[in-house]
N, C-alpha and C positions, 0 to 999 in steps of 0.2 A: 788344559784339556789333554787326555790321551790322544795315542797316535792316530785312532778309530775316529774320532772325534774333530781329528785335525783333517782327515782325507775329506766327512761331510761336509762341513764347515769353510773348509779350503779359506781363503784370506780372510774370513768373516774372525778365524779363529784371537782372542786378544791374551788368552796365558796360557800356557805348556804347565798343564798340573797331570799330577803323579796320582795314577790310581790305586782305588782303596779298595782294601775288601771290606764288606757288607758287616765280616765279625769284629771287623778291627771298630765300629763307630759305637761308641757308648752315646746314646740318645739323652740320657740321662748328665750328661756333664756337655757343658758349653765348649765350644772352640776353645783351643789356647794360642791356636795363631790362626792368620787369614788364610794361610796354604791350606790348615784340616777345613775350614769354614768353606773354602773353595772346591775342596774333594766331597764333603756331604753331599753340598747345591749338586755339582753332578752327577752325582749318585743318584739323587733322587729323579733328578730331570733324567737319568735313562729308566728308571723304572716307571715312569708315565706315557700313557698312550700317544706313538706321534701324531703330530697336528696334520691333519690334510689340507694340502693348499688347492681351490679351487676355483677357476678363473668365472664369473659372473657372465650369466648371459645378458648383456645388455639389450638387445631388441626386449626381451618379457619386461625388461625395467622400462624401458621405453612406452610401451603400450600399460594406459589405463587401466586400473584393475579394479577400481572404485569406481561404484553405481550409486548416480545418485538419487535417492528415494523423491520422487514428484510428488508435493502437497498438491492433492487435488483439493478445490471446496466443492462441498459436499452440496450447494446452493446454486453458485452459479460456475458458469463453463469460462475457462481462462477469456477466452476471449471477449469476452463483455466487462471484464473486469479492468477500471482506467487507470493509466499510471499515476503516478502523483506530479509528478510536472508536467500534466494536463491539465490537472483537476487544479492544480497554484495557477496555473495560467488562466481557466475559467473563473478563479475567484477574483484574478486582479483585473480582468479585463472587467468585471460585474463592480466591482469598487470602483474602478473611473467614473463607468456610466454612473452609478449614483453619485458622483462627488460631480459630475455636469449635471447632474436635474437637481440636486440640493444648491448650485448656483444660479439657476433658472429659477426654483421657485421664489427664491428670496426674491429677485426681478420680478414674478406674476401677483406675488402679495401686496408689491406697493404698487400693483396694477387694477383700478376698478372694474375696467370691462374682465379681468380673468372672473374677479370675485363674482359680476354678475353673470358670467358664463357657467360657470362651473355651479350654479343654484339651479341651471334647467338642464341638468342631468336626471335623466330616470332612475326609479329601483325599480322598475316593472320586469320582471324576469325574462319573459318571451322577448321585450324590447332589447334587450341587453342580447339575448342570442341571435337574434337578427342582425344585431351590432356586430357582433363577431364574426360569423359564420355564413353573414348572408347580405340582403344589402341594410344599410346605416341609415334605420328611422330612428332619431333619437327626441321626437318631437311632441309623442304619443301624452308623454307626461310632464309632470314637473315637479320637482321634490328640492328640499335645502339642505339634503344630508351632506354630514362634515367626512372630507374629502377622506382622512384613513376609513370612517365606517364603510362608506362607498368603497374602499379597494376589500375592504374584507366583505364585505357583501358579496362582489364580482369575485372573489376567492372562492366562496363556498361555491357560487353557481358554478363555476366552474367543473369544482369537486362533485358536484351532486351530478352536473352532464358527463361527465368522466363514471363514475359511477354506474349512472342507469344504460349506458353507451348509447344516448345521444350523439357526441362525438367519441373522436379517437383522442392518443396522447400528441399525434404528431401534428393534428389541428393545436391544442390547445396550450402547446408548450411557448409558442411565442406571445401570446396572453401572459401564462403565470410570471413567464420572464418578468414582462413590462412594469406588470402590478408588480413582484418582488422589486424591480428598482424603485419603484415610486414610492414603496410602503416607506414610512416614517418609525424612525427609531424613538424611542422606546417601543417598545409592540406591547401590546396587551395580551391576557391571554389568550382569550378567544382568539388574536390572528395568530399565536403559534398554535393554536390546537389546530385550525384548517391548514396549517402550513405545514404540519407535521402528518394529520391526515391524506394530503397529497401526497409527500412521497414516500410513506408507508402504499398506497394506493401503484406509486411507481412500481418499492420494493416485489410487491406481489408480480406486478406483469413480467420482471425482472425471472423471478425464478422457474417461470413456463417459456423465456424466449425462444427462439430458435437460430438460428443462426445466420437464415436467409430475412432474419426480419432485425437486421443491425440498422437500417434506420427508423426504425420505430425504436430502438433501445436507445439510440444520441441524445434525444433530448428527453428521455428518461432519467439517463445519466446528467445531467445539466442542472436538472431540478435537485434532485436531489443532494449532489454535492452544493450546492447554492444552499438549501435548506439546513443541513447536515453543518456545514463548515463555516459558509460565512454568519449565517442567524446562529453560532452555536450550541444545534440540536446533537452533540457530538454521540449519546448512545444512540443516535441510528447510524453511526459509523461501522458497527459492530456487526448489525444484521446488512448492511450493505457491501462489506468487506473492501473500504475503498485501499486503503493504505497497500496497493500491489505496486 
C-alpha cells in the first residue's frame, strides 16, 4: 500500500506497495511478479466507489413488520369452529361408550326376558314422541321389529321432528347420541343416508348461527363430528371445515 493508503488503513495495513501510474499497466499481458499483481488490485480498488459503513437501527429490526393475512371461512365464524383434540376427544369418549353397550348386549342376548322386552316396543310415531319429549307411555302398542330397524326408525323420527320444528336440536341431541352408540356396525344404507341427512340438517343451522346461541351450536358440533369421523362420512368434513 502507499503512504495514503497506510494513514486510512492504519494497522489494518499488511504490504507497503509502490504505486503505479494508470499508463504504465498493459491490461492486455498478465503480472510478471506479485508486486505488479499487487499495484493493479489497488489501482483498481481506489477507482471504485467507497463503501459506506452504516450502523443498523435495531429497534425497526426489533419490531414486526410481517402481517399476517387471516383466513377467514367464508361459512362459518372462527368461533364455532372445534379444534381437533376436542373433536379426537369426542370420538374416543363415543368409542368407550359403545365398546360398554357391545359388552352388555352380548350379556341381554343370552338374556330371555331382554328378548321378550324388547318385542313390546312400539313403532307408533306419536308414542315414540311422547317417549322422548314428554311422559313415557310405551304400552299403547306392540310390534317385533328387529332392534337396528327400530333405531333407524327412531333416527328418521327424529330427523323428520327436527325438520318440521316440532323440536329443537338441543332436545334431541341426547336421543341421536344414544341411538348412534347403540346402532350396530355394519350399517346399511338406509341408516347412513338418515345419519347423514341429520347432520347436513346440522350443517345448515351451523351457517345462520349467532354467536349468543353457542349452546344450541355444542351439540350440533357433537353430531356431526360423531357422523363425519367416527361412521366415516369424511366428505362432509369439507363443508363442515372441522380440521381447525
Amino acid at each position: 500500500m502507499d503512504e495514503e493508503d497506510c494513514n486510512e488503513y492504519g494497522s489494518l495495513r499488511a504490504f507497503i506497495i509502490k504505486p503505479i501510474e494508470s499508463d504504465k499497466i498493459d491490461y492486455s499481458k498478465i503480472p510478471t511478479s506479485a508486486e505488479e499483481y499487487l499495484q493493479r488490485v489497488n489501482f483498481e480498488a481506489k477507482t471504485q466507489r467507497l463503501v459506506v459503513k452504516s450502523t443498523p437501527n435495531i429497534e425497526k429490526l426489533r419490531k414486526n413488520h410481517l402481517k399476517n393475512k387471516e383466513i377467514k371461512s367464508n361459512v362459518y365464524p372462527q368461533y364455532i369452529l372445534v379444534r381437533k383434540d376436542i373433536q379426537d376427544s369426542i370420538i374416543s369418549d363415543f368409542s368407550q361408550l359403545r365398546q360398554i353397550i357391545d359388552k352388555h348386549r352380548l350379556q341381554f342376548l343370552r338374556d330371555e326376558k331382554f328378548l321378550l322386552t324388547r318385542e313390546e316396543l312400539p313403532d307408533d310415531e306419536e308414542c315414540w314422541l311422547r317417549y322422548f319429549f314428554g311422559k313415557p307411555k310405551l304400552h299403547d302398542k306392540d310390534t317385533k321389529q328387529e332392534f337396528s330397524t327400530l333405531i333407524y326408525t327412531l333416527l328418521q323420527y327424529l330427523l323428520k321432528w327436527l325438520e318440521n320444528g316440532s323440536i329443537d336440536i338441543v332436545q334431541s341431541a341426547p336421543w341421536v347420541y344414544s341411538l348412534l352408540a347403540c346402532i350396530e356396525i355394519p350399517l346399511e344404507s338406509n341408516v347412513f343416508s338418515v345419519m347423514r341427512n341429520l347432520a347436513r340438517f346440522g350443517i345448515n343451522i351451523l351457517k345462520n348461527i349467532e354467536n349468543s346461541s353457542c349452546r344450541e351450536a355444542c351439540p350440533i358440533h357433537m353430531i356431526i363430528i360423531l357422523i363425519a369421523r367416527y361412521f366415516q362420512q369424511f366428505d362432509l368434513i369439507e363443508s363442515y371445515r372441522m380440521n381447525y
